[in-house]
LODO-795113 format. One line per field, with one value per residue: residue number from 1; residue in one letter; chain; x, y, z of N, C-alpha, C, O, CB in turn. Coordinates in nm, 2 decimals, always signed. Glycine has a CB too. Example, Ala and Ser with C-alpha at 12.3 -4.5 7.8 and 13.67 -1.06 7.14 Angstrom:
2
k <- c(1 / 2);
r <- c(a / s);
c <- c(A / A);
nX <- c(+1.32 / +1.28);
nY <- c(-0.57 / -0.22);
nZ <- c(+0.78 / +0.71);
caX <- c(+1.23 / +1.37);
caY <- c(-0.45 / -0.11);
caZ <- c(+0.78 / +0.71);
cX <- c(+1.32 / +1.29);
cY <- c(-0.33 / +0.00);
cZ <- c(+0.78 / +0.79);
oX <- c(+1.42 / +1.34);
oY <- c(-0.33 / +0.11);
oZ <- c(+0.85 / +0.80);
cbX <- c(+1.13 / +1.41);
cbY <- c(-0.45 / -0.06);
cbZ <- c(+0.90 / +0.57);
//
This chain:
117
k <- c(1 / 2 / 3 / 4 / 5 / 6 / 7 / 8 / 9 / 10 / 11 / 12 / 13 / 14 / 15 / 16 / 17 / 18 / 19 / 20 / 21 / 22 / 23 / 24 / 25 / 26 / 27 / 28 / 29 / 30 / 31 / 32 / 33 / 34 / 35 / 36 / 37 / 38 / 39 / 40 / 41 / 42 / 43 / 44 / 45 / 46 / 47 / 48 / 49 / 50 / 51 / 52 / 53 / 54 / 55 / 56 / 57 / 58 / 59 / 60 / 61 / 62 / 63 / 64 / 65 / 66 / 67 / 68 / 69 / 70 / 71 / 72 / 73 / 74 / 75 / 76 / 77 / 78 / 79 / 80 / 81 / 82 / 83 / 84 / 85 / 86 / 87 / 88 / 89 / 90 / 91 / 92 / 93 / 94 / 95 / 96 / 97 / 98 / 99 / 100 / 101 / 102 / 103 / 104 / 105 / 106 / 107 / 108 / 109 / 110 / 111 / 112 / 113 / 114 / 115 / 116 / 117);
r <- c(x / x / x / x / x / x / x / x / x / x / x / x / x / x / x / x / x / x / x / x / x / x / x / x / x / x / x / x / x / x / x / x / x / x / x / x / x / x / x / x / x / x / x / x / x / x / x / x / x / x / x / x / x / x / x / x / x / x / x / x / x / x / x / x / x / x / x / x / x / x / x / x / x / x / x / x / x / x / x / x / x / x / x / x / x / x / x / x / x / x / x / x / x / x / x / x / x / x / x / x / x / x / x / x / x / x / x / x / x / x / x / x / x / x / x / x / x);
c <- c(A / A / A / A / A / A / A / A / A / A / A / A / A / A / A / A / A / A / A / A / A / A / A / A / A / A / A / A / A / A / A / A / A / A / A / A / A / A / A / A / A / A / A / A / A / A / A / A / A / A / A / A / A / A / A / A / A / A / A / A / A / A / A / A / A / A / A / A / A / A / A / A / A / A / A / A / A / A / A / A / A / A / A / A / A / A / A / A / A / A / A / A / A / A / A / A / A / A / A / A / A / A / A / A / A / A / A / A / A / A / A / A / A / A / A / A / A);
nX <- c(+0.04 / +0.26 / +0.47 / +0.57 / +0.34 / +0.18 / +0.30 / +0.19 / -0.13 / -0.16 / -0.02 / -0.23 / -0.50 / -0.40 / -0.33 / -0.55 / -0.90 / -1.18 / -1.56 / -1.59 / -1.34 / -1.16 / -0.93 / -0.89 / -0.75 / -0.86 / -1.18 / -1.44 / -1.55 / -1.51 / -1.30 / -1.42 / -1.39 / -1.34 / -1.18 / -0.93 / -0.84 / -0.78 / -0.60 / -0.42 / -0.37 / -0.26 / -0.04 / +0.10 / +0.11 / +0.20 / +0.50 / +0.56 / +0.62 / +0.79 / +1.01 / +1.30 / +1.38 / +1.27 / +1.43 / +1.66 / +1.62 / +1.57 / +1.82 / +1.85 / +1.59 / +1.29 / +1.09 / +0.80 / +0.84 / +0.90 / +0.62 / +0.44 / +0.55 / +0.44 / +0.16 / +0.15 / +0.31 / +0.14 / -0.06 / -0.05 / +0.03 / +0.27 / +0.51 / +0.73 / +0.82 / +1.00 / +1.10 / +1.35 / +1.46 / +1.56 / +1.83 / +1.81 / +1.78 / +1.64 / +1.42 / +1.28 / +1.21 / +1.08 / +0.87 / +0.74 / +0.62 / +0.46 / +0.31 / +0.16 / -0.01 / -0.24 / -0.49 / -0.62 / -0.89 / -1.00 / -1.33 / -1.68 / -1.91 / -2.23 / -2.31 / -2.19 / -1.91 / -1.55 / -1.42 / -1.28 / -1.22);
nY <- c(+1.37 / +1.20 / +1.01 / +0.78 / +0.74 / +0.72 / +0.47 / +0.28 / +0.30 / +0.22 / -0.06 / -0.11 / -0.13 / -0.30 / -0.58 / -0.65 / -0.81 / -0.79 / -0.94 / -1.17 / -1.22 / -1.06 / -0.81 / -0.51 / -0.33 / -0.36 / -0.33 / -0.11 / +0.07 / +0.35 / +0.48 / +0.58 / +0.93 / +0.93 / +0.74 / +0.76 / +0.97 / +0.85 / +0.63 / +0.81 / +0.95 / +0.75 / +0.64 / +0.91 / +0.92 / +0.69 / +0.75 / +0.96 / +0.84 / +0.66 / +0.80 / +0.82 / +0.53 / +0.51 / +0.64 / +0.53 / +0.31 / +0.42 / +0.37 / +0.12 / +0.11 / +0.29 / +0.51 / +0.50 / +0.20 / +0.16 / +0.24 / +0.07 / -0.19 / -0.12 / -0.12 / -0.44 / -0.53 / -0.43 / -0.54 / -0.83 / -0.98 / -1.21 / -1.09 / -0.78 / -0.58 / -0.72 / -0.92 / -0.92 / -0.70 / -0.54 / -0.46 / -0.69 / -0.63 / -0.44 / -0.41 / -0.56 / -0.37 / -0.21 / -0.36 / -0.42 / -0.19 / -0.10 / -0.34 / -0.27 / -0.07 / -0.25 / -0.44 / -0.39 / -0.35 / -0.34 / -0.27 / -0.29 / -0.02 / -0.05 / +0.20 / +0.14 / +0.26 / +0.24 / +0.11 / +0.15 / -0.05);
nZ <- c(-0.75 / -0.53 / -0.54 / -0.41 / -0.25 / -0.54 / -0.56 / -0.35 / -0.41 / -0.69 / -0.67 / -0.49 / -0.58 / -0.83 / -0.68 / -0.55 / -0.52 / -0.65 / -0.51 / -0.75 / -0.80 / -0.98 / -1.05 / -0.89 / -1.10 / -1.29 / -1.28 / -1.40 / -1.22 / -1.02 / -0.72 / -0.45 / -0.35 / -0.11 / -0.08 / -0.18 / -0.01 / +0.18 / +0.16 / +0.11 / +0.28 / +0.49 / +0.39 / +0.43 / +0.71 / +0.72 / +0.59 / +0.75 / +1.01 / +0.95 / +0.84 / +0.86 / +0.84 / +0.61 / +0.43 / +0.43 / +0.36 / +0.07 / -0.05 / -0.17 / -0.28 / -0.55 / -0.43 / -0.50 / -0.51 / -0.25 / -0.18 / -0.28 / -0.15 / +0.11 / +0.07 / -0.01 / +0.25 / +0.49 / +0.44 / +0.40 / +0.21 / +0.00 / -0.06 / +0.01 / +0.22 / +0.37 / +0.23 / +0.11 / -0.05 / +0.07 / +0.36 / +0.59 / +0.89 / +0.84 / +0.70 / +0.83 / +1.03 / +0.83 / +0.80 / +1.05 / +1.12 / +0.90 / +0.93 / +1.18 / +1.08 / +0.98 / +0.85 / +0.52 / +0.28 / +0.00 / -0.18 / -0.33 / -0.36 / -0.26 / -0.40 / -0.62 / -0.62 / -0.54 / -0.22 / +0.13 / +0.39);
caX <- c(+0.06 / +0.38 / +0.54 / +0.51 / +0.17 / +0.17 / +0.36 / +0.10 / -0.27 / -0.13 / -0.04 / -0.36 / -0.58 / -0.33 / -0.33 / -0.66 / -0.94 / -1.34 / -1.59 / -1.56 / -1.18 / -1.16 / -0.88 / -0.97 / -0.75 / -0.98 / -1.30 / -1.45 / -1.60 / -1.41 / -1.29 / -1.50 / -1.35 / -1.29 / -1.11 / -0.85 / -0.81 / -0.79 / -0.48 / -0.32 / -0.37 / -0.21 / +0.11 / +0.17 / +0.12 / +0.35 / +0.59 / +0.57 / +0.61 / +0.92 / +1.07 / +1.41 / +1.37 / +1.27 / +1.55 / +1.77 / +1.54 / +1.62 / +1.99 / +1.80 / +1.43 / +1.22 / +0.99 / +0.70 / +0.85 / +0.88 / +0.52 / +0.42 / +0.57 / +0.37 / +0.04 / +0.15 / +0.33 / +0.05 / -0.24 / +0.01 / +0.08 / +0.37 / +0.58 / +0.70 / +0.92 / +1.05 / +1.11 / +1.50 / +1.52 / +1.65 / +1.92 / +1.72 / +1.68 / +1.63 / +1.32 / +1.20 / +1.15 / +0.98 / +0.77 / +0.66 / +0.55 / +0.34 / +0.17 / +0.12 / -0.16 / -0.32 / -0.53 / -0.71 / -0.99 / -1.13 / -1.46 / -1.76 / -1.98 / -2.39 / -2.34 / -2.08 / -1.81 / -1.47 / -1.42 / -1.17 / -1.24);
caY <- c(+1.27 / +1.19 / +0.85 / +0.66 / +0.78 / +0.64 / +0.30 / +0.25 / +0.33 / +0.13 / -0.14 / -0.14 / -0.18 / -0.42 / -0.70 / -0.65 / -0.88 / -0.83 / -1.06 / -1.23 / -1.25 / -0.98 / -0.73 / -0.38 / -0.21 / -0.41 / -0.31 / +0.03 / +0.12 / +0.47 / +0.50 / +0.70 / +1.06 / +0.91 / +0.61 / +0.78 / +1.01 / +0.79 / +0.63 / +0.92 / +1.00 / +0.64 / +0.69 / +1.00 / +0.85 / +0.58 / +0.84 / +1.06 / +0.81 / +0.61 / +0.91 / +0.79 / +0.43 / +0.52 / +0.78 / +0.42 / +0.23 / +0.47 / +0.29 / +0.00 / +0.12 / +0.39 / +0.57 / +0.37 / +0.07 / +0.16 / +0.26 / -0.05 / -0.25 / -0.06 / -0.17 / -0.55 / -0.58 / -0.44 / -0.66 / -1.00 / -1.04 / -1.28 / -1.00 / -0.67 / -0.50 / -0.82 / -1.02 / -0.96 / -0.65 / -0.47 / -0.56 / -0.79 / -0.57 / -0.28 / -0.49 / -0.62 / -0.25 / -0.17 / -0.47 / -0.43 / -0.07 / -0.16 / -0.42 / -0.20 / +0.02 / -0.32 / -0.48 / -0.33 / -0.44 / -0.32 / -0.37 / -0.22 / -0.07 / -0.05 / +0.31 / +0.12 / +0.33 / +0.14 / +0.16 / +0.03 / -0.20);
caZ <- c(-0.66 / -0.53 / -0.63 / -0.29 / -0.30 / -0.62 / -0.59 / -0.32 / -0.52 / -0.80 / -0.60 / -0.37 / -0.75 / -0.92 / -0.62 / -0.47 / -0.63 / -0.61 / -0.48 / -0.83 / -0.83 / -1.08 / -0.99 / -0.86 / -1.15 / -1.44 / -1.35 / -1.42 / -1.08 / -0.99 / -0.59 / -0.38 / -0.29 / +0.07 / -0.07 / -0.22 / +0.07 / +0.32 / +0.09 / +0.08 / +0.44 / +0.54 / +0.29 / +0.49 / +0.82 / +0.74 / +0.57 / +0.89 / +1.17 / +0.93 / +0.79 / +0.87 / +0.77 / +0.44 / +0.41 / +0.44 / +0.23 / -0.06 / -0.10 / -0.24 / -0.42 / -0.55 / -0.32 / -0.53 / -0.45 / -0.11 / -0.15 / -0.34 / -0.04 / +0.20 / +0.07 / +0.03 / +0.39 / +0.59 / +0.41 / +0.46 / +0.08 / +0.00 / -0.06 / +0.08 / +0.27 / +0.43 / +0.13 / +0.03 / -0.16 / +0.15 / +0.44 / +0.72 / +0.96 / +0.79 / +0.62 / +0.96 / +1.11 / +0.78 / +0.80 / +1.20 / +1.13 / +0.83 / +0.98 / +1.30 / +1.01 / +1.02 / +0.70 / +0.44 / +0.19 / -0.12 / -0.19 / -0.42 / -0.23 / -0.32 / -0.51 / -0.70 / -0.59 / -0.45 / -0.09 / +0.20 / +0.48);
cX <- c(+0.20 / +0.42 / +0.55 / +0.35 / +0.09 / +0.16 / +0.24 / -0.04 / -0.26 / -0.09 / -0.18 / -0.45 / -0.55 / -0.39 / -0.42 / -0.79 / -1.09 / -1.37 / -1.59 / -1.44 / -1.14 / -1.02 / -0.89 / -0.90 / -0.79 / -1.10 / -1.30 / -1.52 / -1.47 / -1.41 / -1.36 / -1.41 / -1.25 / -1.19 / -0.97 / -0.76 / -0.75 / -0.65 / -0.34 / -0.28 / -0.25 / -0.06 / +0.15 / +0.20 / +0.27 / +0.47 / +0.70 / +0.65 / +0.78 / +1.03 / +1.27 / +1.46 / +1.39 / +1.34 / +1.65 / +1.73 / +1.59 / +1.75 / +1.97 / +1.69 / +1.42 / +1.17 / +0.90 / +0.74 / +0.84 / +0.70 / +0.42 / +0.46 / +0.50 / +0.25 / +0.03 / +0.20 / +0.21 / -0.10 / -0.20 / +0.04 / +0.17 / +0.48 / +0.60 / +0.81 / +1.06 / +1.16 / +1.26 / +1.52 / +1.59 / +1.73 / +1.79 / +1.66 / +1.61 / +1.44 / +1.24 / +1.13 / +1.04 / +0.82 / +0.74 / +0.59 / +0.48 / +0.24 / +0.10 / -0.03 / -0.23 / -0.39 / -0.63 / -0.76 / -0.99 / -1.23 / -1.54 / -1.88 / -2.18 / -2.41 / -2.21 / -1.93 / -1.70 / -1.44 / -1.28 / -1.27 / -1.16);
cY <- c(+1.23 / +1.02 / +0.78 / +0.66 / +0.67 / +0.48 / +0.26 / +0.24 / +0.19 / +0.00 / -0.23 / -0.20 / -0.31 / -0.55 / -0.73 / -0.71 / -0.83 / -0.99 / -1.13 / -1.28 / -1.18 / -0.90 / -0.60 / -0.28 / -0.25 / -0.41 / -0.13 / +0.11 / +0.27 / +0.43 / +0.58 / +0.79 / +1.01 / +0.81 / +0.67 / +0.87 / +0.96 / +0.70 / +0.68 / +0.95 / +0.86 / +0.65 / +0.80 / +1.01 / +0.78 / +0.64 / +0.92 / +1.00 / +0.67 / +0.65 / +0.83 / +0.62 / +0.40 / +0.57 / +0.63 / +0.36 / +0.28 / +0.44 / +0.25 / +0.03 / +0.22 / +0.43 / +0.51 / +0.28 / +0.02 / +0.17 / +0.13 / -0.16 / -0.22 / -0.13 / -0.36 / -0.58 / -0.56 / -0.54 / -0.82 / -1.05 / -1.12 / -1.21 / -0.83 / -0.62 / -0.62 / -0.94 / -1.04 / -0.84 / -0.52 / -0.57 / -0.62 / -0.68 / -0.42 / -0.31 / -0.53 / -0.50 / -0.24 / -0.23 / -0.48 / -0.29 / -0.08 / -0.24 / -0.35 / -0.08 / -0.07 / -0.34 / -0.34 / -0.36 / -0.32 / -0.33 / -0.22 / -0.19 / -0.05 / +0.07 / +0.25 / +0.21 / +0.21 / +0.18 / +0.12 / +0.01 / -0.17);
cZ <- c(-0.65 / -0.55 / -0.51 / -0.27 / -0.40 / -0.67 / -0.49 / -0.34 / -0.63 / -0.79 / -0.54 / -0.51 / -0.82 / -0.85 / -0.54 / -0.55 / -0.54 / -0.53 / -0.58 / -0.85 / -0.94 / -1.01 / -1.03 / -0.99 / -1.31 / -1.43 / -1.33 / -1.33 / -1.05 / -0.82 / -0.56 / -0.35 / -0.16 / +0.03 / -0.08 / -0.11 / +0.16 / +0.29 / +0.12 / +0.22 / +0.53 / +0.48 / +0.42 / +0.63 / +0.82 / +0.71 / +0.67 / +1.00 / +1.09 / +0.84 / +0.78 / +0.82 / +0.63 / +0.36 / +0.36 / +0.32 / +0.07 / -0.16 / -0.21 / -0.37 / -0.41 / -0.41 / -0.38 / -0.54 / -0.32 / -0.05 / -0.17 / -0.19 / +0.09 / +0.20 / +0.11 / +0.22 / +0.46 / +0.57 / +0.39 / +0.30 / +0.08 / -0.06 / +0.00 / +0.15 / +0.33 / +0.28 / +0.06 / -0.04 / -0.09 / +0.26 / +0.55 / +0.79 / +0.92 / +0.75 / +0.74 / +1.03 / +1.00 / +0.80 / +0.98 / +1.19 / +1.01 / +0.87 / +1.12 / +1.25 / +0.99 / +0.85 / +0.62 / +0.36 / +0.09 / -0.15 / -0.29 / -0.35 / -0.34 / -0.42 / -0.64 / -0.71 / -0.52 / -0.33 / +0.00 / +0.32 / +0.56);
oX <- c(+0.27 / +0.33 / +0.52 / +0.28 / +0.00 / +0.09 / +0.16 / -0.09 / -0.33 / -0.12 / -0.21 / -0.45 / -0.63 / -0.47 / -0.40 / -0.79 / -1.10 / -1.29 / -1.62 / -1.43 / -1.07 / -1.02 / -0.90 / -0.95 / -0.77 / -1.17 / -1.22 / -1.56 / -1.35 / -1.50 / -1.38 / -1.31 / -1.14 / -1.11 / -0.90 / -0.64 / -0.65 / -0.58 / -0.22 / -0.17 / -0.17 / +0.03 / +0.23 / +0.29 / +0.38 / +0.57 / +0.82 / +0.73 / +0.84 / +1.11 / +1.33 / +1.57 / +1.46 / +1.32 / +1.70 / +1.78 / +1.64 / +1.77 / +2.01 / +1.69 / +1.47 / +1.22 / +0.88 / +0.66 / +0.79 / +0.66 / +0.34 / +0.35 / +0.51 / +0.22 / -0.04 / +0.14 / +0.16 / -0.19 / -0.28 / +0.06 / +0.19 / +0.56 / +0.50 / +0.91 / +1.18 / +1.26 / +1.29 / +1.62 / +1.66 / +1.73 / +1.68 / +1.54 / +1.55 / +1.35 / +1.12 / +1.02 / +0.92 / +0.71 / +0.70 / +0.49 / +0.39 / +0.12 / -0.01 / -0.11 / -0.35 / -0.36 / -0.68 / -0.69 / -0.98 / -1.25 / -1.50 / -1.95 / -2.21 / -2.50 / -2.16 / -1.85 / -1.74 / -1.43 / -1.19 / -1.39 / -1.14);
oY <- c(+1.22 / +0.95 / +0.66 / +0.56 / +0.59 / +0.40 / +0.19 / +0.14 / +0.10 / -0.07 / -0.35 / -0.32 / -0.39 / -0.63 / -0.83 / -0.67 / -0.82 / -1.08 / -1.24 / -1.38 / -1.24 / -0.92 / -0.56 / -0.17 / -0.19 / -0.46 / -0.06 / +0.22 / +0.25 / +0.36 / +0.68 / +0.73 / +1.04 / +0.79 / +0.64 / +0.87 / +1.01 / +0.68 / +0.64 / +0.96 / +0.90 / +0.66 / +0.76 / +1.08 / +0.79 / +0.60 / +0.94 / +1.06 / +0.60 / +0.58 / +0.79 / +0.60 / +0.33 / +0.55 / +0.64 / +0.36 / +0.21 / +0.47 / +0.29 / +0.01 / +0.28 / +0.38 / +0.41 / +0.22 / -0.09 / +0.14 / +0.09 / -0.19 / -0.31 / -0.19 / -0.41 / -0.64 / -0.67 / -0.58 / -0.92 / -1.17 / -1.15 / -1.28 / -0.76 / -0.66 / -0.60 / -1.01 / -1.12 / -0.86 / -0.43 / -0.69 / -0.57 / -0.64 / -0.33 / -0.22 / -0.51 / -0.51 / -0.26 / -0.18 / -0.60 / -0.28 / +0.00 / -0.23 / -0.39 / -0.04 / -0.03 / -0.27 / -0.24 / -0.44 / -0.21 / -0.45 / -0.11 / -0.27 / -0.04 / +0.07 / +0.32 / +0.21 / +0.11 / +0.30 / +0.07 / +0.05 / -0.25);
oZ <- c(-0.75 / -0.59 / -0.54 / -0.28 / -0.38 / -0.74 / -0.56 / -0.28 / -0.65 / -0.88 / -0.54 / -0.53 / -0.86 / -0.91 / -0.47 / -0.66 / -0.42 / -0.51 / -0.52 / -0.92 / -1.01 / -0.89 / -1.14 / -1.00 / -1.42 / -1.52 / -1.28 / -1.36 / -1.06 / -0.78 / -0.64 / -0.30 / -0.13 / +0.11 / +0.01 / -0.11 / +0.22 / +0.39 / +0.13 / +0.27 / +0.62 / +0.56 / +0.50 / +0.67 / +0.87 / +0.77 / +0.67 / +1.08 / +1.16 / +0.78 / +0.67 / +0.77 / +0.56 / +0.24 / +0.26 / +0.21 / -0.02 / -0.28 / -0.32 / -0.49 / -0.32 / -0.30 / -0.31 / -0.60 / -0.27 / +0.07 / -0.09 / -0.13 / +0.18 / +0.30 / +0.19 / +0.30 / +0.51 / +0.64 / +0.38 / +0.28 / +0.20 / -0.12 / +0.03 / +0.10 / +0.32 / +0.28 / -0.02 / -0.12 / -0.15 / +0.26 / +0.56 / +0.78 / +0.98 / +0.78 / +0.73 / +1.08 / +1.04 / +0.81 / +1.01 / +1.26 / +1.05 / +0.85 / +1.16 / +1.32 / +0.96 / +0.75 / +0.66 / +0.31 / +0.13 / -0.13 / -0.30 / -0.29 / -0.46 / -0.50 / -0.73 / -0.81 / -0.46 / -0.32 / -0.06 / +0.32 / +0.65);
cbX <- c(-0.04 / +0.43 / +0.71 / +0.57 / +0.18 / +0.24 / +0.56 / +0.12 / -0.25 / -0.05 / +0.02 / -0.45 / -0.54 / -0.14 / -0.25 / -0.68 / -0.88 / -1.45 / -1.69 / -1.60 / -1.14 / -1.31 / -0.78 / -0.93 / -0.60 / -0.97 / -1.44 / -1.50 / -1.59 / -1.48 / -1.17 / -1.57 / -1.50 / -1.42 / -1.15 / -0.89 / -0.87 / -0.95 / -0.50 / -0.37 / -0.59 / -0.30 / +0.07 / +0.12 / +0.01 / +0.36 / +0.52 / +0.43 / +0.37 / +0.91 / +1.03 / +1.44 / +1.28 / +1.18 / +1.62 / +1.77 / +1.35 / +1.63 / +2.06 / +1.74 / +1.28 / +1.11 / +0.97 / +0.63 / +0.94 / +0.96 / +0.48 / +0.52 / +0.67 / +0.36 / +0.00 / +0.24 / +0.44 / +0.04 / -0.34 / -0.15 / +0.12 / +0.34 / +0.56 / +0.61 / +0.84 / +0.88 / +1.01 / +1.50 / +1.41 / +1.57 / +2.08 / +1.82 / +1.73 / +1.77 / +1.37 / +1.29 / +1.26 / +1.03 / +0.85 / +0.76 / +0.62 / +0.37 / +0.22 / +0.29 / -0.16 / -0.39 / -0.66 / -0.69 / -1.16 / -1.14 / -1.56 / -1.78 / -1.93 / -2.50 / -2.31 / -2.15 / -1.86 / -1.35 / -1.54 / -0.99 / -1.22);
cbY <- c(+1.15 / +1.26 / +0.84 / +0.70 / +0.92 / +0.68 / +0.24 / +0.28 / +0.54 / +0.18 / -0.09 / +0.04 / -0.07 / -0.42 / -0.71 / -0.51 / -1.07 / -0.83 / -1.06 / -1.18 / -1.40 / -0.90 / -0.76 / -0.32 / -0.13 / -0.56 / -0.42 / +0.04 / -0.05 / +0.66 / +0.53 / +0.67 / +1.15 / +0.83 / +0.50 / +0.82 / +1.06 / +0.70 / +0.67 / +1.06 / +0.99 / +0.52 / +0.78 / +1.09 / +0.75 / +0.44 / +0.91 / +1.08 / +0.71 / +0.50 / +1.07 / +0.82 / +0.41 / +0.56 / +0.92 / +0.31 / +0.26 / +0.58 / +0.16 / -0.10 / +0.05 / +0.38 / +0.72 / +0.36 / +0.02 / +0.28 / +0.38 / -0.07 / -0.23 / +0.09 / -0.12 / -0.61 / -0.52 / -0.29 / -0.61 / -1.13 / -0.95 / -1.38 / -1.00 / -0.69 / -0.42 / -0.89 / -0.99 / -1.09 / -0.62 / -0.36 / -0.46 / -0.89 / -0.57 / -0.24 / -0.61 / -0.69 / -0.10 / -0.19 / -0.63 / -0.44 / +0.05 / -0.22 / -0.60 / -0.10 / +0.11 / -0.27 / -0.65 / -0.25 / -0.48 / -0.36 / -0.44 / -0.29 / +0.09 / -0.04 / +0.50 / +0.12 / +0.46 / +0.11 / +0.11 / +0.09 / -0.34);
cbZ <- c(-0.69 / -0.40 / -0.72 / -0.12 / -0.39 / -0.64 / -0.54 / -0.27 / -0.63 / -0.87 / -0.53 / -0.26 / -0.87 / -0.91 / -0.57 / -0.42 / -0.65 / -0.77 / -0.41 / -0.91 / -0.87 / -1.11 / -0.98 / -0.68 / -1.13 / -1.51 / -1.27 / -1.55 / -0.94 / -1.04 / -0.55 / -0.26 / -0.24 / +0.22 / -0.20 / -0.34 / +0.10 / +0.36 / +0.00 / +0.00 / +0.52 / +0.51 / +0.09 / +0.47 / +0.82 / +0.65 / +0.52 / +0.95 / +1.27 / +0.92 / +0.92 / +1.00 / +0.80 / +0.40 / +0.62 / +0.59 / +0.24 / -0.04 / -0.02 / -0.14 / -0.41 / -0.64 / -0.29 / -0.62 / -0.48 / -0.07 / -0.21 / -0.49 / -0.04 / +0.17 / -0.08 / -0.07 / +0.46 / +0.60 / +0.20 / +0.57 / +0.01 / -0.06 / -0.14 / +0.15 / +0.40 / +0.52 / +0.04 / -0.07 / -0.28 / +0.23 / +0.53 / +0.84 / +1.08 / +0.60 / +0.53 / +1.08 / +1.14 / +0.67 / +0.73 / +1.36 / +1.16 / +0.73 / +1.02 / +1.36 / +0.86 / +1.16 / +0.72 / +0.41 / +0.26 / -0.19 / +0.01 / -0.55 / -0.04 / -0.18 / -0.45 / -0.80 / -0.50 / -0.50 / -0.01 / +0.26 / +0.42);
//
């Protein structure tokens, strides 16, 4: 798995909470097949369509930070692309085309597998 890949998965688990308030990378429920795909598939999207962005971005952070940032901006976290650890607008493009892949959930579904939303 490549490391935006990465910083994003490990992200999505860390800051994502059950319906208990538990967070998704302390309980022992595995991702469904599709979950993980569908991850990966969105990383490469956003990879694809801000190739040159992220080329810039690299000044400042990893590529899993960049990926890590990926997951918080588009789900409205209080952190993220936007937040200061690049130049303004550099951070504003990032942060309109993350939120342009729109929210995403977590959740457990009835086979006990983890899902998205």
């Amino acid at each position: 798995m490549e490391s935006f890949e990465q910083g994003y998965i490990t992200c999505a688990f860390w800051s994502s909470l059950t319906e208990d308030g538990t967070p998704f990378d302390a309980v022992e429920n595995d991702p469904a097949p599709e979950t993980i795909a569908q991850m990966k598939a969105d990383c490469a999207a956003f990879q694809a369509d801000n190739a040159a962005l992220l080329e810039q971005a690299r000044e400042y952070t990893t590529d899993a930070r960049q990926g890590h940032d990926f997951w918080l901006t588009r789900n409205g976290h209080g952190a993220g692309f936007w937040d200061g650890d690049y130049p303004q607008e550099l951070g504003d493009a990032l942060t309109t085309a993350s939120k342009a892949f729109g929210e995403c959930d977590m959740y457990i579904g009835d086979d006990g597998k983890i899902y998205l939303s």
